[in-house]
DRENLUMDO-559520 format. One record per residue (C-alpha): residue in one letter; chain; x, y, z. Coordinates in Angstrom, 2 decimals, padded with zeros to 5 digits, m for minus. Layout:
N
[A A [X Y Z]]
...
END
This chain:
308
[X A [137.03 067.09 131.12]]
[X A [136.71 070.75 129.55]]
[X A [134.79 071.06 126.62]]
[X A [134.79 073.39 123.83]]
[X A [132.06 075.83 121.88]]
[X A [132.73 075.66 118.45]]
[X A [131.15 078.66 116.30]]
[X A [130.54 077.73 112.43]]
[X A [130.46 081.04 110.11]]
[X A [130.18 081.72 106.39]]
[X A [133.90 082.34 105.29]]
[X A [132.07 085.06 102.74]]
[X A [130.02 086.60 104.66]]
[X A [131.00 085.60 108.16]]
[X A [127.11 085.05 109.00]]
[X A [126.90 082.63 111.84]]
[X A [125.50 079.39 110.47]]
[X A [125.78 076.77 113.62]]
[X A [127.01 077.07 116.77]]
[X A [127.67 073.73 118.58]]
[X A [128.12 073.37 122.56]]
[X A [130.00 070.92 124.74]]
[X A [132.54 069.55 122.21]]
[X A [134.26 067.08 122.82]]
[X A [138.30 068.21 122.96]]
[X A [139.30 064.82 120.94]]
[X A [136.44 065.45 118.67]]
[X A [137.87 065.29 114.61]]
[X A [137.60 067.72 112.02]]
[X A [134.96 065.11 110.51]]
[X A [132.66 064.43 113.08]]
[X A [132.58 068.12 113.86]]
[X A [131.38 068.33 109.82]]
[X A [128.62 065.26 110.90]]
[X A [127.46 067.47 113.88]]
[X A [126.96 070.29 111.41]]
[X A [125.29 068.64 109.18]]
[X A [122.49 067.75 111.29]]
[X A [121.23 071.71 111.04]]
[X A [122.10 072.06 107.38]]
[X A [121.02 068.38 105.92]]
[X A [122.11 070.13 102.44]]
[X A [125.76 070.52 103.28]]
[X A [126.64 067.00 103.42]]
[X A [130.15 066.84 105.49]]
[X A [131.93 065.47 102.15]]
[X A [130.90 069.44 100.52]]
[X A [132.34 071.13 103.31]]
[X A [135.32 073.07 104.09]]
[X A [135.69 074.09 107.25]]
[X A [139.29 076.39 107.86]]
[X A [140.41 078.57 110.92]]
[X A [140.57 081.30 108.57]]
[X A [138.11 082.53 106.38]]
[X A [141.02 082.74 103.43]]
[X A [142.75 079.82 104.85]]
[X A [143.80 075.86 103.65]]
[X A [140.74 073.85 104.15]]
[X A [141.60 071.50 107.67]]
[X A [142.16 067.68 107.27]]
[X A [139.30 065.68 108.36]]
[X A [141.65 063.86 110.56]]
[X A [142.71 067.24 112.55]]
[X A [141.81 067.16 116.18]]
[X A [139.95 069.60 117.84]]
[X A [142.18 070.35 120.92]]
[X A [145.43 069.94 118.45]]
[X A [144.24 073.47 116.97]]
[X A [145.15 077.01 117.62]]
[X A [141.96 077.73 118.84]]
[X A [140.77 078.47 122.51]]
[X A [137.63 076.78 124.24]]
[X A [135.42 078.48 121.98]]
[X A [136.07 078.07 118.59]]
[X A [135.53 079.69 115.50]]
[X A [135.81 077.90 112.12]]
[X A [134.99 079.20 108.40]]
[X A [132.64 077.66 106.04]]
[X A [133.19 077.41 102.45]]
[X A [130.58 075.04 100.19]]
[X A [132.63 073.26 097.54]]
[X A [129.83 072.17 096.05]]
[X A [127.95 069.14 094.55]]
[X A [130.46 066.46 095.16]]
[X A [130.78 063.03 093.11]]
[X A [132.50 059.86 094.24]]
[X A [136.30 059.23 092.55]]
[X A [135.51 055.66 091.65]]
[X A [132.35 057.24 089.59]]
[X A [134.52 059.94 087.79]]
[X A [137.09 056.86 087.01]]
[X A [134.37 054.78 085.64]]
[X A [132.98 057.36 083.65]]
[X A [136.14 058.59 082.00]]
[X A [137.01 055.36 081.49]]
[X A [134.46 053.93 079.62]]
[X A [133.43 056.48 077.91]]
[X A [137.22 056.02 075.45]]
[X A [136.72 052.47 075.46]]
[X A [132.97 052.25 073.64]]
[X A [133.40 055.08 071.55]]
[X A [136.58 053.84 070.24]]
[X A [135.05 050.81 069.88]]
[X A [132.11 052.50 067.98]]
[X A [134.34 053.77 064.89]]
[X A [136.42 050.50 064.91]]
[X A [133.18 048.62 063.80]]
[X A [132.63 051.39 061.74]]
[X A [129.27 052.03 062.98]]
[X A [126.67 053.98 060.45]]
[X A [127.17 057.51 060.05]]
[X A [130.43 057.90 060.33]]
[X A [132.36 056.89 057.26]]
[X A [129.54 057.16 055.06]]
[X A [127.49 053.93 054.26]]
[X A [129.73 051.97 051.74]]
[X A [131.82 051.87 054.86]]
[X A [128.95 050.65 057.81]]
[X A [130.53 047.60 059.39]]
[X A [133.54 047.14 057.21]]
[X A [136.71 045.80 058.63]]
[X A [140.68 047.10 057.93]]
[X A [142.94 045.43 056.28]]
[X A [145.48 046.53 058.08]]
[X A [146.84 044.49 060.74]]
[X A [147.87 047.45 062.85]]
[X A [144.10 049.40 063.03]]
[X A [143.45 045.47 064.95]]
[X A [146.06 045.45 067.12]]
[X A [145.65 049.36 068.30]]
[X A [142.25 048.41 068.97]]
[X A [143.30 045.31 071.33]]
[X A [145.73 047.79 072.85]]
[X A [143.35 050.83 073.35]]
[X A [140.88 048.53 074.76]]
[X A [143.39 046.43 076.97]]
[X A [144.92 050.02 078.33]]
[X A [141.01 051.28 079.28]]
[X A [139.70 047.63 080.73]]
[X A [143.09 047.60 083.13]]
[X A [142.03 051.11 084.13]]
[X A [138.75 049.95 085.18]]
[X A [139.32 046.92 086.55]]
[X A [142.20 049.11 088.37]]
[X A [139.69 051.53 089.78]]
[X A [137.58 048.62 091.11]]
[X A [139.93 046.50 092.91]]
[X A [142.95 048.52 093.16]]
[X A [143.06 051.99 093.94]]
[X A [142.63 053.42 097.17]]
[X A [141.48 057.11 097.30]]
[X A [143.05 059.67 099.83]]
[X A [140.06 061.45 099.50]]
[X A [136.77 060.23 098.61]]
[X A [134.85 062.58 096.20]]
[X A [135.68 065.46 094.07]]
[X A [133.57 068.38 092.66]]
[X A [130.55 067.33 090.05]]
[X A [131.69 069.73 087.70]]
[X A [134.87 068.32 087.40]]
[X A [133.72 064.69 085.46]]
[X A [132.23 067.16 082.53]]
[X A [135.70 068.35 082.32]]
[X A [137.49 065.22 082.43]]
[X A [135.10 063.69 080.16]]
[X A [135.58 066.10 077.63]]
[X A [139.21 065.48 077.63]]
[X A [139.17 061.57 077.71]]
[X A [135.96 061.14 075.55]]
[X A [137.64 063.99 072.64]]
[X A [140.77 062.87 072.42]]
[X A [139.47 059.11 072.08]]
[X A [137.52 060.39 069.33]]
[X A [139.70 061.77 067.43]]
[X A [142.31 059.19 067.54]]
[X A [139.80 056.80 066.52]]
[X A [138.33 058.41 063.78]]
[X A [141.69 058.30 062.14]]
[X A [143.41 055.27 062.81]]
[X A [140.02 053.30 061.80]]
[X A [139.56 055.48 058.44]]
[X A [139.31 053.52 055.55]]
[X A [142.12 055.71 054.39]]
[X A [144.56 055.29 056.87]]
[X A [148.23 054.82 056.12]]
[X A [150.19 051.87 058.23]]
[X A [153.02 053.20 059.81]]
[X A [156.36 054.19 057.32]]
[X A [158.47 051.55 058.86]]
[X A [156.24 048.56 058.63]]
[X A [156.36 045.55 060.61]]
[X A [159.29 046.54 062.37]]
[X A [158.30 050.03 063.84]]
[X A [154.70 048.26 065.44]]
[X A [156.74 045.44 066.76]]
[X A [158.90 047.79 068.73]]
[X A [156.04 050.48 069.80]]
[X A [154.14 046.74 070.95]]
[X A [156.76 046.13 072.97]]
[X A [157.17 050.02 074.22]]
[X A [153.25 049.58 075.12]]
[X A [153.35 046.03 076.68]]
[X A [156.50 046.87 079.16]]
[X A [155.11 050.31 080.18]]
[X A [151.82 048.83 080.49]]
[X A [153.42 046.36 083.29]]
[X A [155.20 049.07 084.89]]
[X A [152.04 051.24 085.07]]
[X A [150.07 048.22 086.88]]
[X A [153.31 047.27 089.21]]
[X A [153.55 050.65 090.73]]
[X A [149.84 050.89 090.90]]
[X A [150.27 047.47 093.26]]
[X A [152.97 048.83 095.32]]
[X A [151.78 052.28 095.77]]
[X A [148.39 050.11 097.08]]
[X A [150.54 048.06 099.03]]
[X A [151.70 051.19 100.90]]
[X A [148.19 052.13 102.20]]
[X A [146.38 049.79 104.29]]
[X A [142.76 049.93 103.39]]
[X A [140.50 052.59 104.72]]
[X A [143.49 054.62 105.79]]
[X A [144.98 057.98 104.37]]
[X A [148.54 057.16 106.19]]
[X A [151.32 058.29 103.39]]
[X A [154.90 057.04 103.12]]
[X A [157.53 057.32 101.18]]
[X A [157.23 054.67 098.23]]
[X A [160.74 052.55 097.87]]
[X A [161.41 049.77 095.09]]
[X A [160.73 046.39 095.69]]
[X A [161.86 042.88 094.61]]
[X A [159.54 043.81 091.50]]
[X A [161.95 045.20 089.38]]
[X A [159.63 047.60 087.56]]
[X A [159.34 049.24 090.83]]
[X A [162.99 050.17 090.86]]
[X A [162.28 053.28 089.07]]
[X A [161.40 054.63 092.10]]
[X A [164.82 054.71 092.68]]
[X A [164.95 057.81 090.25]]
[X A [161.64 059.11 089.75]]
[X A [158.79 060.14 092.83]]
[X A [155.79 059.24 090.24]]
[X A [156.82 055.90 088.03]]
[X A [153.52 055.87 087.01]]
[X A [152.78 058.73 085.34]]
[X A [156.58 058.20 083.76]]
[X A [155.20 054.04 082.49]]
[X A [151.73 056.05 081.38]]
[X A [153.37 058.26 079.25]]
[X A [155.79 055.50 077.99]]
[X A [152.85 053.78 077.24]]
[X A [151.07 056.60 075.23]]
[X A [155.04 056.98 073.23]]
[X A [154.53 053.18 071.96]]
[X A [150.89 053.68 070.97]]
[X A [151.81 056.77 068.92]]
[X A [154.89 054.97 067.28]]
[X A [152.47 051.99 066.85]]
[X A [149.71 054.30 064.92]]
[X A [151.35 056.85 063.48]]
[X A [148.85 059.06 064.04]]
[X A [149.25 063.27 064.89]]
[X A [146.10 063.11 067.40]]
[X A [147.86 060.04 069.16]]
[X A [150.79 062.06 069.47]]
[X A [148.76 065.39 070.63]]
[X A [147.28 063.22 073.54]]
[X A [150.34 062.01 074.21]]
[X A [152.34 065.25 074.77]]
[X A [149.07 066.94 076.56]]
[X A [148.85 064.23 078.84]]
[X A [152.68 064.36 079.77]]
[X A [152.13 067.83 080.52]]
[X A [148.97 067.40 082.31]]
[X A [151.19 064.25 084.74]]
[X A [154.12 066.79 085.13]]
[X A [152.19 068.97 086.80]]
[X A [150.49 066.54 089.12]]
[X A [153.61 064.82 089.06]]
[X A [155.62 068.53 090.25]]
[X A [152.93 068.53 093.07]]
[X A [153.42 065.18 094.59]]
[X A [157.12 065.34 094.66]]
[X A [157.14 068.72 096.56]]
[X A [154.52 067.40 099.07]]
[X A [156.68 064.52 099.38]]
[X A [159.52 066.78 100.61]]
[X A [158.23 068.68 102.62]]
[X A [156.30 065.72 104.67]]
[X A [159.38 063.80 104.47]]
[X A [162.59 064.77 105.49]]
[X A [164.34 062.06 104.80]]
[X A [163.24 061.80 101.24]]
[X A [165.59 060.61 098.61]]
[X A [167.56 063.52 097.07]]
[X A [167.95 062.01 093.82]]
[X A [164.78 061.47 092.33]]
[X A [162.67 063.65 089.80]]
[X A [159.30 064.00 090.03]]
[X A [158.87 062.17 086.50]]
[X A [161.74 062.02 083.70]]
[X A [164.66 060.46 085.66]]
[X A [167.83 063.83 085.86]]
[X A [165.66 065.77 083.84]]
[X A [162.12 066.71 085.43]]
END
């Protein structure tokens, strides 16, 4: 059996960093990362790119050695992407962080409302029942990250949670300061208009967590295998039928009812930055889909069934 010399050099400055003999020819993309490793402990494999060009895609940890346009010896590019952080820890974080502190002006903590208002209560029925539905919508993300989602990849840059956090933690925030102000308005139509946005929240809600099931259901645990994702006898799955991401299309949904519910402007500016935000991831999917798959459905959108 031939083995191969693979040559590891800084994609900047094309400095040799490690040069590794008798490869073996079936050896992966990730133990190749383990092997370097061992002479840069700092570069742990899960902060490495390695890429046959220095300007290149990064390769999949899955790509075989002798599978690459490469000869006996070869030469890969290094890139450092960085401190890296685990997904599940970004979820956590992001996730929490929305449920206490909008927990934190529903209780009307001190210091926020001034102190005739320190652990006062509403007496508006609504202000309770967005609270049961912010925190319902943040616990089923948790408890989602926990014991449902599995991660193509495993971390993601450090930096990245201090974004996301911003994001998540502001907007929760703001929504909260308003909706539990001692001065908020109920919404125009009563009754009536929370009733419907309830329902609006409740039925996306279940459509969010059924295509979170199914889209588990299509990965079988510790593998990165994709396939297409097809409706099943759940019927809130059938929007597959029309869209490539139904869950970004129920999150939104979900986000429409709690605005209607509240009534509130910096509900509705999450709302519409967030279905921007899931367009754009949702635009991405959709064209990896096709061009992975050629036998994808032609009639689906990548979020807002005929439209988008």
């Amino acid at each position: 059996m031939k083995h191969y010399e693979v040559e590891i050099l800084d994609a900047k400055t094309r400095e040799k960093l490690c040069f590794l003999d008798k490869v073996e020819p079936n050896a992966t993309i990730a133990e190749i990362k383990t092997l370097f490793t061992k002479s840069h402990p700092q570069w742990y494999p899960a902060r490495q790119s390695l890429r046959l060009d220095p300007k290149g895609k990064s390769l999949k940890d899955e790509d075989v050695l002798q599978n690459l346009p490469v000869g006996t010896t070869a030469t890969l590019y290094f890139r450092d992407l960085g401190a890296q952080i685990s997904w599940v820890t970004v979820f956590l974080t992001e996730y929490a962080g929305p449920l206490l502190i909008y927990l934190l002006f529903y209780f009307r903590v001190p210091f926020i409302y001034g102190p005739k208002y320190d652990f006062t209560s509403s007496r508006h029925s609504v202000v309770h029942l967005a609270c049961i539905c912010h925190s319902f919508h943040y616990v089923k993300r948790l408890l989602e990250t926990l014991f449902v989602h599995r991660f193509s990849h495993g971390t993601m840059p450090l930096r990245n949670i201090f974004k996301n956090c911003t994001y998540y933690w502001g907007f929760a925030a703001w929504m909260a300061y308003y909706i539990n102000h001692p001065l908020y308005t109920p919404p125009a139509y009563g009754e009536d208009q929370v009733k419907l946005a309830l329902i609006i929240f409740l039925f996306c809600q279940l459509g969010n967590f059924s295509i979170h099931i199914a889209l588990r259901n299509l990965r079988p645990a510790g593998s990165k295998t994709r396939k297409i994702p097809y409706p099943t006898k759940n019927p809130f799955t059938w929007l597959f039928l029309l869209v490539s991401c139904p869950n970004y299309t129920y999150e939104v949904g979900s986000w429409i009812g709690f605005t209607i519910m509240t009534q509130c402007l910096p509900v509705a500016l999450f709302s519409l930055v967030g279905f921007v935000q899931m367009t754009i991831w949702a635009k991405g999917k959709h064209r990896s889909y096709l061009k992975e798959f050629r036998d994808y459905p032609a009639l689906r959108s990548p979020i807002v069934p005929f439209l988008l």
